[in-house]
PDB file of N, H, CA, C and O in Angstrom:
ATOM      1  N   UNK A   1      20.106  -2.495   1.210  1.00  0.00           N
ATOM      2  CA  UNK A   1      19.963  -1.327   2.066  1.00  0.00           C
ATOM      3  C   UNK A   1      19.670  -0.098   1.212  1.00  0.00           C
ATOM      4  O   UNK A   1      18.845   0.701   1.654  1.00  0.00           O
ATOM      5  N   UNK A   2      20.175   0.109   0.200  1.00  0.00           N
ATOM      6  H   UNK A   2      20.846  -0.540  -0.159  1.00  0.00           H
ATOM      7  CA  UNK A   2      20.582   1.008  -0.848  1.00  0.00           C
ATOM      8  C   UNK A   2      18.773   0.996  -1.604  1.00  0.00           C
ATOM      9  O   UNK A   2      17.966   1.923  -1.534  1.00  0.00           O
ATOM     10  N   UNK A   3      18.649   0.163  -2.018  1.00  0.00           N
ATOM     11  H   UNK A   3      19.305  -0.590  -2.074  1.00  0.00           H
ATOM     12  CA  UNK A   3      16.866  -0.196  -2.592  1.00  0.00           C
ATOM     13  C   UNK A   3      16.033   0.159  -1.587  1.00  0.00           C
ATOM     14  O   UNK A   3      15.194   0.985  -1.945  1.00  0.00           O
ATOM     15  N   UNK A   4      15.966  -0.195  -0.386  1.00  0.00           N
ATOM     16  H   UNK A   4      16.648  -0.866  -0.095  1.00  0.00           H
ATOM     17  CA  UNK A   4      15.163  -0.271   0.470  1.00  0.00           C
ATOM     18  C   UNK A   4      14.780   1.283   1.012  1.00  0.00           C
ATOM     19  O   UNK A   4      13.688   1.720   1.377  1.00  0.00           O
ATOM     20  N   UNK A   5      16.300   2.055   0.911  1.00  0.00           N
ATOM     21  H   UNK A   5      17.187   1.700   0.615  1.00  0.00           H
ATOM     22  CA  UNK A   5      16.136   3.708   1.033  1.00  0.00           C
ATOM     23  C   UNK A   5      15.320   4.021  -0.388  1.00  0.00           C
ATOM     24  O   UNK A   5      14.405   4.845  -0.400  1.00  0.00           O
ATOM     25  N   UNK A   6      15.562   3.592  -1.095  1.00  0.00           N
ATOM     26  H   UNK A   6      16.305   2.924  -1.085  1.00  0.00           H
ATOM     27  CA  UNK A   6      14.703   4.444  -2.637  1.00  0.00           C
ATOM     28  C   UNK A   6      13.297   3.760  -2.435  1.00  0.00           C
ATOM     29  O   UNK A   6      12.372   4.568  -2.526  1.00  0.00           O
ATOM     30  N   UNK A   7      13.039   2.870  -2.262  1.00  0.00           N
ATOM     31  H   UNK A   7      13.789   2.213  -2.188  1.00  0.00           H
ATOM     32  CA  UNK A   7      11.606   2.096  -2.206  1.00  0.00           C
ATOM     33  C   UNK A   7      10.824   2.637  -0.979  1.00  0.00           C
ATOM     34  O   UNK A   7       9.597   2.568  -1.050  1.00  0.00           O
ATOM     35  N   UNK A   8      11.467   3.246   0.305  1.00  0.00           N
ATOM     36  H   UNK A   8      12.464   3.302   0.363  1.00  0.00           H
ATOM     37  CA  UNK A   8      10.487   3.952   0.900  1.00  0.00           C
ATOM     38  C   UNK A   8      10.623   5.291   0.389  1.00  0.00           C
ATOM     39  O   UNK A   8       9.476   5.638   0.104  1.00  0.00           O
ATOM     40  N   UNK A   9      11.387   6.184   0.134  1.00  0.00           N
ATOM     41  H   UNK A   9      12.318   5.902   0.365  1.00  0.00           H
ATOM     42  CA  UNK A   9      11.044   7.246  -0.524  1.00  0.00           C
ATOM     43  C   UNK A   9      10.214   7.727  -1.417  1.00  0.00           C
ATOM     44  O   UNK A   9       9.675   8.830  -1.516  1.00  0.00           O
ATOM     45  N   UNK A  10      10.170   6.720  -2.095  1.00  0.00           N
ATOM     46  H   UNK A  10      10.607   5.824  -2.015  1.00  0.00           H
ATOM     47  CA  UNK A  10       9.157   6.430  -3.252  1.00  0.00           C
ATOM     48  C   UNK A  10       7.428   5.909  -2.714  1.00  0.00           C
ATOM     49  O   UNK A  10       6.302   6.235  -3.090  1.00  0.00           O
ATOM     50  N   UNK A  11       7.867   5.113  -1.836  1.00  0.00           N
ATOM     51  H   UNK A  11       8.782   4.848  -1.530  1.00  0.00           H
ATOM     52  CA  UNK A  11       6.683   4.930  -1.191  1.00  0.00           C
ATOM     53  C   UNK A  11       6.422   5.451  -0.693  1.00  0.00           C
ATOM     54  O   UNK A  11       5.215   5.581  -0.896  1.00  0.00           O
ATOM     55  N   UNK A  12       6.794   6.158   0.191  1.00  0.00           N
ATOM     56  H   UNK A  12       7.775   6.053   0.355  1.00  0.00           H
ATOM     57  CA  UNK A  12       5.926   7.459   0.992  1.00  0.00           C
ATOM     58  C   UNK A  12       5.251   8.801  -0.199  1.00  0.00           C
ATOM     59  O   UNK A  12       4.498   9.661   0.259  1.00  0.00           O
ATOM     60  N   UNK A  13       5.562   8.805  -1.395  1.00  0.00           N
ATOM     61  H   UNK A  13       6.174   8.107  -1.767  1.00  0.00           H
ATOM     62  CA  UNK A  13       5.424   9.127  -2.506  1.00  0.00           C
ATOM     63  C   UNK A  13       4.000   8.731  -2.958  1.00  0.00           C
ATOM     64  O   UNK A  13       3.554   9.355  -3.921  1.00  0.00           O
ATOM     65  N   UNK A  14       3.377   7.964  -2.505  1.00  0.00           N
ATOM     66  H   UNK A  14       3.739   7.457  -1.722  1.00  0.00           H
ATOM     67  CA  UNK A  14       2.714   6.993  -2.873  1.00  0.00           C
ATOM     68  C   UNK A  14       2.845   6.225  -4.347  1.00  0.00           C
ATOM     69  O   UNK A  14       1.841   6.374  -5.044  1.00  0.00           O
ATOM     70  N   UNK A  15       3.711   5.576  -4.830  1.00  0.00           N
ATOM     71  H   UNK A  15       4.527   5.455  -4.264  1.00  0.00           H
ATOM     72  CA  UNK A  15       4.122   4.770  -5.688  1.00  0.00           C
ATOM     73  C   UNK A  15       3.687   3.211  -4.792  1.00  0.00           C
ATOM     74  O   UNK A  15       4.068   2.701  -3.739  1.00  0.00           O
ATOM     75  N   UNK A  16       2.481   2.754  -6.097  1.00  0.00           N
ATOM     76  H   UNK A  16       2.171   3.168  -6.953  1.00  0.00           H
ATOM     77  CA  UNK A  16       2.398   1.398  -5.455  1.00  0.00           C
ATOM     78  C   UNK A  16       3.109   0.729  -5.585  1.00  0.00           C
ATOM     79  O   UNK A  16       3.294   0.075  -4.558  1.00  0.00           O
ATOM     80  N   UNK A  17       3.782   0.436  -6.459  1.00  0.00           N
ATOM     81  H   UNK A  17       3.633   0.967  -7.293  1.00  0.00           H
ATOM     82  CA  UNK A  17       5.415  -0.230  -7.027  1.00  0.00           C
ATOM     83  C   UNK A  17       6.249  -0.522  -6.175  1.00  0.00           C
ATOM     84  O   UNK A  17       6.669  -1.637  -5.868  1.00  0.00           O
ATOM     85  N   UNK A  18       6.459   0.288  -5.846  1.00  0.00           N
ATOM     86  H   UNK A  18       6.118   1.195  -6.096  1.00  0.00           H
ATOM     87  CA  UNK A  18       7.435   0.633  -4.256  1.00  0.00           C
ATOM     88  C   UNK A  18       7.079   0.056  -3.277  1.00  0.00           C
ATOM     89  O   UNK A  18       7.704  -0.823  -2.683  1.00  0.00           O
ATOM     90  N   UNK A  19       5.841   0.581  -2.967  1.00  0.00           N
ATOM     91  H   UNK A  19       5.334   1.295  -3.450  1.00  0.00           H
ATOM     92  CA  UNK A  19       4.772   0.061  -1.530  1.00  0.00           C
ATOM     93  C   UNK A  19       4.975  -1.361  -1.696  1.00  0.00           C
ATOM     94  O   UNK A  19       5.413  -2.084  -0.801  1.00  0.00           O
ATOM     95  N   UNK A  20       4.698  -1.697  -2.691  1.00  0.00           N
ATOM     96  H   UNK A  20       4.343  -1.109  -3.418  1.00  0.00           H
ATOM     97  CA  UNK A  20       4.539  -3.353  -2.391  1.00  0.00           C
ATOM     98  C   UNK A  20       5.738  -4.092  -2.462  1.00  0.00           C
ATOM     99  O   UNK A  20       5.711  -5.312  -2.300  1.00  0.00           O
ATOM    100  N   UNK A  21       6.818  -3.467  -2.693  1.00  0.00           N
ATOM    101  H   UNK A  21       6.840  -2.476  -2.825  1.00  0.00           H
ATOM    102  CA  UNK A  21       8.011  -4.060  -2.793  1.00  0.00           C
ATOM    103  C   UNK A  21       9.062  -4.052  -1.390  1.00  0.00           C
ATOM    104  O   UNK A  21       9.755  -4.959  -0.932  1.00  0.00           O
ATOM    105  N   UNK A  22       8.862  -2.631  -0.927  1.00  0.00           N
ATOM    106  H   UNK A  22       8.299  -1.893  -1.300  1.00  0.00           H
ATOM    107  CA  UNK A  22       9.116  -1.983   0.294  1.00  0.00           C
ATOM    108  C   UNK A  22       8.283  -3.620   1.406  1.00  0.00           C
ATOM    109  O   UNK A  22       8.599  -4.237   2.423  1.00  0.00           O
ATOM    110  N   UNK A  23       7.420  -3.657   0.632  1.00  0.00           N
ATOM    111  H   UNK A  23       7.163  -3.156  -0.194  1.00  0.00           H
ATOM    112  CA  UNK A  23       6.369  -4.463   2.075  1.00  0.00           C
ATOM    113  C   UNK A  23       6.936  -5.903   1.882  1.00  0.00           C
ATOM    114  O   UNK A  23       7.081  -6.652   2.848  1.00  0.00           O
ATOM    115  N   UNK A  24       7.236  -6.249   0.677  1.00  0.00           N
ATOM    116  H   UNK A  24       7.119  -5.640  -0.107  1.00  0.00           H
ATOM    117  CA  UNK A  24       8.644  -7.764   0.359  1.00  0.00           C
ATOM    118  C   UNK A  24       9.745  -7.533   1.440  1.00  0.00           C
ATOM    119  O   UNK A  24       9.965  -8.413   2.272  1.00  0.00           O
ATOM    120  N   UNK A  25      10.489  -6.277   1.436  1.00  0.00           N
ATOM    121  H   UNK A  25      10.310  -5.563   0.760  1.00  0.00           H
ATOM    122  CA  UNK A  25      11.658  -6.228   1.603  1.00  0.00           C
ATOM    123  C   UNK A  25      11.472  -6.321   3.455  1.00  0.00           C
ATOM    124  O   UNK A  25      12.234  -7.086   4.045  1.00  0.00           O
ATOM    125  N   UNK A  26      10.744  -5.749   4.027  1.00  0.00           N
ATOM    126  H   UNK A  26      10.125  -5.127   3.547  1.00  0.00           H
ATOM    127  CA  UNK A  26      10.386  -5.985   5.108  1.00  0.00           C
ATOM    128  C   UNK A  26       9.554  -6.944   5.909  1.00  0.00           C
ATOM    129  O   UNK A  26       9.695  -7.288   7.082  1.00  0.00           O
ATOM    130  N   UNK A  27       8.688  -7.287   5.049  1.00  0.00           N
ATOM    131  H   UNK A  27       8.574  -7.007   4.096  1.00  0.00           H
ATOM    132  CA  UNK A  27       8.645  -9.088   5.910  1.00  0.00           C
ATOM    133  C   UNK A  27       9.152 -10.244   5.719  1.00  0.00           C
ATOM    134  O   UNK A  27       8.628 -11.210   6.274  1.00  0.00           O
ATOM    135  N   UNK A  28      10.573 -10.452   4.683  1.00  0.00           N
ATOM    136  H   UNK A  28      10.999  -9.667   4.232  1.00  0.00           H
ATOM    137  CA  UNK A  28      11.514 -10.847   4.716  1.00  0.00           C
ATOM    138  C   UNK A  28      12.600 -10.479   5.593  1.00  0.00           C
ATOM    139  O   UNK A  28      13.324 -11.306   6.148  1.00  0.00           O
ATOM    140  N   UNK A  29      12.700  -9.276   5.706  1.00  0.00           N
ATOM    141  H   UNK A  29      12.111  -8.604   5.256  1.00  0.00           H
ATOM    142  CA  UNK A  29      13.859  -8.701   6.282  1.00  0.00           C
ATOM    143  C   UNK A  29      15.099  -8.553   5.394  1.00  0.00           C
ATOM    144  O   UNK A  29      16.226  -8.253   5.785  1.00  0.00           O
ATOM    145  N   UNK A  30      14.745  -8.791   4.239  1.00  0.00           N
ATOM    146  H   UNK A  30      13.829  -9.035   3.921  1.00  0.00           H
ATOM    147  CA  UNK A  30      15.755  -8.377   3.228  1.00  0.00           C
ATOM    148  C   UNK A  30      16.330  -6.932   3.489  1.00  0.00           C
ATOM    149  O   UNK A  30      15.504  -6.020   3.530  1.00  0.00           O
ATOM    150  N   UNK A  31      17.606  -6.646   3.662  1.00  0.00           N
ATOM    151  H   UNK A  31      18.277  -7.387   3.628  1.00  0.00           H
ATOM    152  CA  UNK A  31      18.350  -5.481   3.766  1.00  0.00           C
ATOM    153  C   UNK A  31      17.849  -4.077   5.027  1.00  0.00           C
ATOM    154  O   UNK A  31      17.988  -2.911   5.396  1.00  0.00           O
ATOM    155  N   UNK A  32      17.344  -5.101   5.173  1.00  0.00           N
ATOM    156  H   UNK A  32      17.231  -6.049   4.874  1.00  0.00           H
ATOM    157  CA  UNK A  32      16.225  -4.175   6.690  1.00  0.00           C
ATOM    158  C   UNK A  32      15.966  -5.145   7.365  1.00  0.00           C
ATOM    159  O   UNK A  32      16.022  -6.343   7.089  1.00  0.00           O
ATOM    160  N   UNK A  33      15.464  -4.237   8.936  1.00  0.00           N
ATOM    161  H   UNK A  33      15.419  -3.264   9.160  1.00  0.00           H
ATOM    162  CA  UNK A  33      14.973  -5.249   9.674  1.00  0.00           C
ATOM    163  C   UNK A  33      13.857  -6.077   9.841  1.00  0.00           C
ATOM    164  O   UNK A  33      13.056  -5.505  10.580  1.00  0.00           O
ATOM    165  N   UNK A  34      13.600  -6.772   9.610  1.00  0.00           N
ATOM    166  H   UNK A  34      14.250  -7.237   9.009  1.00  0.00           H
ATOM    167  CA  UNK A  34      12.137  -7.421   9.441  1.00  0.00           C
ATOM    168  C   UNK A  34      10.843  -6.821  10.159  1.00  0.00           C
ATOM    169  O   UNK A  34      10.590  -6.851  11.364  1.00  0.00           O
ATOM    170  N   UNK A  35      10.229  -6.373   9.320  1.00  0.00           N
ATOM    171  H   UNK A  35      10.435  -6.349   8.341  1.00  0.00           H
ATOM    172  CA  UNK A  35       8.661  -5.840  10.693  1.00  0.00           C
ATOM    173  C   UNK A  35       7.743  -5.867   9.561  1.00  0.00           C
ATOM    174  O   UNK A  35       7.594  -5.104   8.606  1.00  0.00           O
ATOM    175  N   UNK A  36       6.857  -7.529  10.111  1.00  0.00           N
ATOM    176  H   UNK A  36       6.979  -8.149  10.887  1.00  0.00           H
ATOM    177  CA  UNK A  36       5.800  -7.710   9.555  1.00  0.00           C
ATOM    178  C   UNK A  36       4.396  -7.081   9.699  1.00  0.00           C
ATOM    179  O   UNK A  36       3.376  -7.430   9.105  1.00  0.00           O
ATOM    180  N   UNK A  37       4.570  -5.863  10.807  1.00  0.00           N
ATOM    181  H   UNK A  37       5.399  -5.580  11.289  1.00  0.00           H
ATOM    182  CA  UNK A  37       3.101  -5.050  10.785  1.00  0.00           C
ATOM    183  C   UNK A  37       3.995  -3.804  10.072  1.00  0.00           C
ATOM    184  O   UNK A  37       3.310  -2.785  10.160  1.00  0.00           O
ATOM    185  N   UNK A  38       4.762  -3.635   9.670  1.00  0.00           N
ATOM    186  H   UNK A  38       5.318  -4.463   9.599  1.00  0.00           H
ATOM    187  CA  UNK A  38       5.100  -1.976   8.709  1.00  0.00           C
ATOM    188  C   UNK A  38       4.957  -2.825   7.027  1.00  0.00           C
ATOM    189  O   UNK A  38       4.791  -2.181   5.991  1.00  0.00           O
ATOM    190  N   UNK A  39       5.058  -4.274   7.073  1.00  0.00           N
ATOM    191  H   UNK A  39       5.193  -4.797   7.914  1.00  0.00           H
ATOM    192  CA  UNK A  39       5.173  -5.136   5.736  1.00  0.00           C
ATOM    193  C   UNK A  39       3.949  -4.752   5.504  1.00  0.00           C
ATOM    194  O   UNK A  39       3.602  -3.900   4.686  1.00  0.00           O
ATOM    195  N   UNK A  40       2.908  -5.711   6.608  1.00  0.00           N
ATOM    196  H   UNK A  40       3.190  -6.404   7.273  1.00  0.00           H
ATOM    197  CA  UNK A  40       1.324  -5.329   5.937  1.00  0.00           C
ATOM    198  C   UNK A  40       0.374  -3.776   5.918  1.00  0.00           C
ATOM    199  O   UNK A  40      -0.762  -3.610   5.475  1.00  0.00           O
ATOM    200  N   UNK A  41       1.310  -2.747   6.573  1.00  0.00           N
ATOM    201  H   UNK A  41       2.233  -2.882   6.934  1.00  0.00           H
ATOM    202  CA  UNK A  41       1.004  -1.260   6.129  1.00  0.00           C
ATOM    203  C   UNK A  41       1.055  -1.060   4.746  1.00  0.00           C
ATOM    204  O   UNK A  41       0.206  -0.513   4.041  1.00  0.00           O
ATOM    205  N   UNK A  42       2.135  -1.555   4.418  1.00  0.00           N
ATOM    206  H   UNK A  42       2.824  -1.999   4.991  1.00  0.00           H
ATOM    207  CA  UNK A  42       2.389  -1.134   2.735  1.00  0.00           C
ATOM    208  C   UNK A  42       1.775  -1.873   1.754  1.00  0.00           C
ATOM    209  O   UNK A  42       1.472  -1.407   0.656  1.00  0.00           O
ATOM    210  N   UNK A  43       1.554  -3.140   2.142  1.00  0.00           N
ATOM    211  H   UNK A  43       1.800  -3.519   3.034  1.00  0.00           H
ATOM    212  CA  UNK A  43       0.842  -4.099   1.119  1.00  0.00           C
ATOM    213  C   UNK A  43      -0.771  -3.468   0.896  1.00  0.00           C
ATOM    214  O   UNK A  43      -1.591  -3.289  -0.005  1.00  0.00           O
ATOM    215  N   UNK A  44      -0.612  -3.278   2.320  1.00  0.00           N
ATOM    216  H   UNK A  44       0.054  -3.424   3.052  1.00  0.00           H
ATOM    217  CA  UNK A  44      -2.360  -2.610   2.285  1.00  0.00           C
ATOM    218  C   UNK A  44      -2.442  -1.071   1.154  1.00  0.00           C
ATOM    219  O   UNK A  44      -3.122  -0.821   0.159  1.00  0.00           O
ATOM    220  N   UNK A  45      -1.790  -0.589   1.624  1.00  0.00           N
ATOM    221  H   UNK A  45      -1.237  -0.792   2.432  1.00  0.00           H
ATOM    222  CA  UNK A  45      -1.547   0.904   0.830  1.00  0.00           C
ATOM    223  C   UNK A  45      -1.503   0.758  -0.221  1.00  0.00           C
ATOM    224  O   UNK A  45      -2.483   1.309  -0.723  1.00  0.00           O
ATOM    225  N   UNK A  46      -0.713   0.162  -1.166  1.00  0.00           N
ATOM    226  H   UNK A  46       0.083  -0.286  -0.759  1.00  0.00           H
ATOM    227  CA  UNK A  46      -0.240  -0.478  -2.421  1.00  0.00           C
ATOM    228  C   UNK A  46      -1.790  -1.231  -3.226  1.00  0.00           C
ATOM    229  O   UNK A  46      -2.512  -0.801  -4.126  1.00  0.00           O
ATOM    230  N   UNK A  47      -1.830  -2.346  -2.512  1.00  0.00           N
ATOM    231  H   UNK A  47      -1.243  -2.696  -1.781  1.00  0.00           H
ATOM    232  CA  UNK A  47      -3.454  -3.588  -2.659  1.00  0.00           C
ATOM    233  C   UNK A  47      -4.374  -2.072  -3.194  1.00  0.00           C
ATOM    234  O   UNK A  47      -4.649  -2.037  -4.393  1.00  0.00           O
ATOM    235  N   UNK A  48      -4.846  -0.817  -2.281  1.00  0.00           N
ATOM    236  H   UNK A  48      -4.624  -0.846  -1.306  1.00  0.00           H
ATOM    237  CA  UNK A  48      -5.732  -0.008  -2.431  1.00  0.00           C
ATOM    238  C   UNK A  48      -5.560   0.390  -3.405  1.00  0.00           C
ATOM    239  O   UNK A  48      -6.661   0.611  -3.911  1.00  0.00           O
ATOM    240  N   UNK A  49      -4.580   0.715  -4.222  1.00  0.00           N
ATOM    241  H   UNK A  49      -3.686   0.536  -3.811  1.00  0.00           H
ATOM    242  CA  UNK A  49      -4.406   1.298  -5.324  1.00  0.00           C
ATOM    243  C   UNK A  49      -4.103   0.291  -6.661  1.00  0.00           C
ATOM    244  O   UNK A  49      -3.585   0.447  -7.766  1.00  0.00           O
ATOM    245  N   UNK A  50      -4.704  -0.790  -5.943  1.00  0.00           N
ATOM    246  H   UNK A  50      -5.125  -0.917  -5.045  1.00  0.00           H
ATOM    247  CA  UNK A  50      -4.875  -1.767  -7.396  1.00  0.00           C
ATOM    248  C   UNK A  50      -3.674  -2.562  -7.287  1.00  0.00           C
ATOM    249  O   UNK A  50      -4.027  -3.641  -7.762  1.00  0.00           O
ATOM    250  N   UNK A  51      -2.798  -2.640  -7.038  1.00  0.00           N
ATOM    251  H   UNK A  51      -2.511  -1.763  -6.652  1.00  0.00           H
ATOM    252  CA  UNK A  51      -1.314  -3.193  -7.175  1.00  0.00           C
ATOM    253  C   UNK A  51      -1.563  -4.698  -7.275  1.00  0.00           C
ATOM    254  O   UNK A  51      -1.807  -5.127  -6.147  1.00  0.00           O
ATOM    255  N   UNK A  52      -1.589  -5.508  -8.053  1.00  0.00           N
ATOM    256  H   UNK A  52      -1.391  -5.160  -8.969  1.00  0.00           H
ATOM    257  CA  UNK A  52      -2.009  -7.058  -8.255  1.00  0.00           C
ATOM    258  C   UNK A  52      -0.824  -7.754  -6.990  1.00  0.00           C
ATOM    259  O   UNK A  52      -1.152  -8.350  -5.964  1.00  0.00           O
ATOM    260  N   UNK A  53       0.194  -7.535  -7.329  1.00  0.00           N
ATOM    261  H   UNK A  53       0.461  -7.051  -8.163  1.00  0.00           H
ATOM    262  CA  UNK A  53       0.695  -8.399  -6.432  1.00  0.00           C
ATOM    263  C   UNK A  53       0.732  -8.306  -5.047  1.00  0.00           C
ATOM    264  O   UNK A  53       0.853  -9.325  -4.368  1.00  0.00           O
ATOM    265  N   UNK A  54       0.606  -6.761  -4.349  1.00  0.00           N
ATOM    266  H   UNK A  54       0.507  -5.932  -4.900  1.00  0.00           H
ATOM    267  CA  UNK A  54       0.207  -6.210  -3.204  1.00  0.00           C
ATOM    268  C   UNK A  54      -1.223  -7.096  -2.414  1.00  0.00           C
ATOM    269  O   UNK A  54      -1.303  -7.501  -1.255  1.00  0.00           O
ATOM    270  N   UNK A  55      -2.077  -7.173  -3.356  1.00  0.00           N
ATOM    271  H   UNK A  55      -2.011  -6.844  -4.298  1.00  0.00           H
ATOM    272  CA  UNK A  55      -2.786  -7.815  -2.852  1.00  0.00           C
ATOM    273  C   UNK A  55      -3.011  -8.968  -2.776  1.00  0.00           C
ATOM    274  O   UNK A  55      -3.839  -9.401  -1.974  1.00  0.00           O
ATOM    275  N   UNK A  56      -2.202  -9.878  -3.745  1.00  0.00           N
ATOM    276  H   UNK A  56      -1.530  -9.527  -4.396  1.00  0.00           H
ATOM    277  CA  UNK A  56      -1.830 -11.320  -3.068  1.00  0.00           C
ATOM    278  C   UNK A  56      -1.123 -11.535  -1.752  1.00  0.00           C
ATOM    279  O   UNK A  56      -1.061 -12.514  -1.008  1.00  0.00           O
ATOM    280  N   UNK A  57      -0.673 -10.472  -1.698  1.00  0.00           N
ATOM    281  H   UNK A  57      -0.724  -9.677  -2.302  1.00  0.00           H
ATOM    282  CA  UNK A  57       0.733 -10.598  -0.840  1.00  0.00           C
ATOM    283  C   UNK A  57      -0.112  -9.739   0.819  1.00  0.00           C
ATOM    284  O   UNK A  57       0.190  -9.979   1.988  1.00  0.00           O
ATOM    285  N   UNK A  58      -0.887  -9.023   0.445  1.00  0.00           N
ATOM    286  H   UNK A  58      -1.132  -8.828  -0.504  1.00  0.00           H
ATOM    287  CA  UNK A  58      -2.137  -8.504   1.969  1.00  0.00           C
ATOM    288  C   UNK A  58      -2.982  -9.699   2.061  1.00  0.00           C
ATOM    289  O   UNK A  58      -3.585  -9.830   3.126  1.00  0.00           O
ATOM    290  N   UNK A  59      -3.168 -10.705   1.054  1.00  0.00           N
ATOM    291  H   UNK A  59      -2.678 -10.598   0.188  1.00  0.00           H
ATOM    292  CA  UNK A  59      -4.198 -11.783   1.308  1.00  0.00           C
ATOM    293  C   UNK A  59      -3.507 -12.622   2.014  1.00  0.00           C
ATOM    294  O   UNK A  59      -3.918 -13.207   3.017  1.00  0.00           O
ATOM    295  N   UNK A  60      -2.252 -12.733   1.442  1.00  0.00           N
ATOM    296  H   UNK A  60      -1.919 -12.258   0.628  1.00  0.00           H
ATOM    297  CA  UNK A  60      -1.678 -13.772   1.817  1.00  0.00           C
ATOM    298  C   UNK A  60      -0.869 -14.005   3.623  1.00  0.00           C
ATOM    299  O   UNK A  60      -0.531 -15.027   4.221  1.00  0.00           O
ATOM    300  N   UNK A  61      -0.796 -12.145   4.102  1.00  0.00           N
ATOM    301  H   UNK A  61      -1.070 -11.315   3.616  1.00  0.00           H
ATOM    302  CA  UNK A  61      -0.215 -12.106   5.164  1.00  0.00           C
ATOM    303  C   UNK A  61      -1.594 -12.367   5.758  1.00  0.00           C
ATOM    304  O   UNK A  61      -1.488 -13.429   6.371  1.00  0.00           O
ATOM    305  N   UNK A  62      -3.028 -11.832   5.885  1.00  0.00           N
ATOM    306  H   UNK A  62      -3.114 -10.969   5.387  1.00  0.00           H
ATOM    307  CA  UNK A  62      -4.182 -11.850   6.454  1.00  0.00           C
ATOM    308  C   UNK A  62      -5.060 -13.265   6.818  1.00  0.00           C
ATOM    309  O   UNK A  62      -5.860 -13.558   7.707  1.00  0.00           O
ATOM    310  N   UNK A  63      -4.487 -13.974   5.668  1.00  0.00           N
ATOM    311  H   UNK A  63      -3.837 -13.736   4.946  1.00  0.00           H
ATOM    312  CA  UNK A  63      -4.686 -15.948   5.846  1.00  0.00           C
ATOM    313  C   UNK A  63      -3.571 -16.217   7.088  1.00  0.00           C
ATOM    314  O   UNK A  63      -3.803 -16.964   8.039  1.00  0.00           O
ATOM    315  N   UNK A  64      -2.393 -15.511   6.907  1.00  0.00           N
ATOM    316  H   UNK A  64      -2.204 -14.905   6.134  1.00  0.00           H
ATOM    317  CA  UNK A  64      -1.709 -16.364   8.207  1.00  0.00           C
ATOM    318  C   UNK A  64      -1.647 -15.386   8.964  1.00  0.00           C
ATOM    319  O   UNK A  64      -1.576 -16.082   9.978  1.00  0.00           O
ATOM    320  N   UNK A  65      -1.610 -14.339   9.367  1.00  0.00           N
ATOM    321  H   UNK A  65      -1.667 -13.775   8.544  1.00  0.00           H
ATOM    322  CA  UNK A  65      -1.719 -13.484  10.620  1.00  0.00           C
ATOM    323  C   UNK A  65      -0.656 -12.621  10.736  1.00  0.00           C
ATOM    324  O   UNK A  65      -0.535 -11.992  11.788  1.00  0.00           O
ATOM    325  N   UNK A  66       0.500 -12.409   9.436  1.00  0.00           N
ATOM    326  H   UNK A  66       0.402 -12.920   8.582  1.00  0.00           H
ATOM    327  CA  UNK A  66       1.725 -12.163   9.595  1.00  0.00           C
ATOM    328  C   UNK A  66       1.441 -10.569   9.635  1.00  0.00           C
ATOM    329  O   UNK A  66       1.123 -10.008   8.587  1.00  0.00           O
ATOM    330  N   UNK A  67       1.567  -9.754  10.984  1.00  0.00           N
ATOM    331  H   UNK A  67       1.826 -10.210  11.836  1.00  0.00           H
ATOM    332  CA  UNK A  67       2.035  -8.728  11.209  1.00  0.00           C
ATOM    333  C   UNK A  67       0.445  -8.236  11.230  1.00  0.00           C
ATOM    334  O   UNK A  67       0.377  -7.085  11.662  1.00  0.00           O
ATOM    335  N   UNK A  68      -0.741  -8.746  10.910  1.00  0.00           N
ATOM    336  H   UNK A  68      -0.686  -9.681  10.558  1.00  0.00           H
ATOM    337  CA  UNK A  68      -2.454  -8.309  11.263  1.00  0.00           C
ATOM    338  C   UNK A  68      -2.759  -9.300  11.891  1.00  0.00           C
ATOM    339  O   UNK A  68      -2.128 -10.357  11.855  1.00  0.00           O
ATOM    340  N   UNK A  69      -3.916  -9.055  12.646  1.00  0.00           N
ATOM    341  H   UNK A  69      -4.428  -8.197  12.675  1.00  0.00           H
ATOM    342  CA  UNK A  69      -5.067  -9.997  12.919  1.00  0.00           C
ATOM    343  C   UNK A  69      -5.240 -10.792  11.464  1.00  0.00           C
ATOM    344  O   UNK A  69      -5.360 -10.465  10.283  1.00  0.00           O
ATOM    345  N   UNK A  70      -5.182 -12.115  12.292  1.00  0.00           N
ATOM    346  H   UNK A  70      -5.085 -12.380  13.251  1.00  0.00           H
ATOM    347  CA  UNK A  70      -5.627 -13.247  10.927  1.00  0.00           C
ATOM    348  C   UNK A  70      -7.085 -13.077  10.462  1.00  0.00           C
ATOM    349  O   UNK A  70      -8.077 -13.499  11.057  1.00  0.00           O
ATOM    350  N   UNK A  71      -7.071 -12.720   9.857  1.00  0.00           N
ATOM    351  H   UNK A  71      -6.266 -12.378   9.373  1.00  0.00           H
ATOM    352  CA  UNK A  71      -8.625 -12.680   9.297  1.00  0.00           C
ATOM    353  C   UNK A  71      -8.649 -12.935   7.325  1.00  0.00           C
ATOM    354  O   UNK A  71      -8.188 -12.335   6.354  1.00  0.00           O
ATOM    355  N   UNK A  72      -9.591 -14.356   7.601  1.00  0.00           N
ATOM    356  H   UNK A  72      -9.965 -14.844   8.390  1.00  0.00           H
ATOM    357  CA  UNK A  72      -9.169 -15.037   6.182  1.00  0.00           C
ATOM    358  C   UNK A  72     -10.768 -14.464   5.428  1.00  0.00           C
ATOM    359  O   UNK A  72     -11.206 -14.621   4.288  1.00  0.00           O
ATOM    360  N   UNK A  73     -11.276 -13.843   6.496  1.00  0.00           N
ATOM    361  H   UNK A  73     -10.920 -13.716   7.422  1.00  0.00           H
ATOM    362  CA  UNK A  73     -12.922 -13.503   5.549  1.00  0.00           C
ATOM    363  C   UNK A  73     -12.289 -11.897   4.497  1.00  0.00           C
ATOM    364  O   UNK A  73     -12.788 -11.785   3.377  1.00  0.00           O
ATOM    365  N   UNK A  74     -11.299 -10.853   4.928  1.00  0.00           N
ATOM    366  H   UNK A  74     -10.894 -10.944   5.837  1.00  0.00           H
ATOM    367  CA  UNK A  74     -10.938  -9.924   4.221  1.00  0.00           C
ATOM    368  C   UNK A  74      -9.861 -10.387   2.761  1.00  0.00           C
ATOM    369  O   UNK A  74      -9.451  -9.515   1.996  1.00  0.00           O
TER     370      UNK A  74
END
């Protein structure tokens, strides 16, 4: 709960670090409530700014549909 307050703070910051971690912690539902379309907001945000794992992790929600339209051509 405690991470999850500093990781959006930071993310709204725009820290991709954050963003993409923030976007773990929420389509897990780790220490928050799970919401897989605020998960793939941040992955996306994060992915734009280069973030390597952000964008495994926007590819990877966009192959299965988690929280976007499935779309495996983006």
């Amino acid at each position: 709960v405690e991470a999850a307050r500093w990781y959006r703070k930071a993310a709204k910051q725009g820290n991709a670090d954050a963003q993409s971690n923030l976007g773990d912690l929420l389509l897990f539902g780790w220490g928050v409530e799970k919401d897989e379309v605020e998960a793939a907001k941040w992955f996306r945000k994060a992915a734009e700014q280069g973030n390597a794992k952000a964008q495994y992790n926007l590819g990877a929600v966009l192959a299965s549909g988690q929280g976007v339209a499935k779309d495996e051509v983006e």
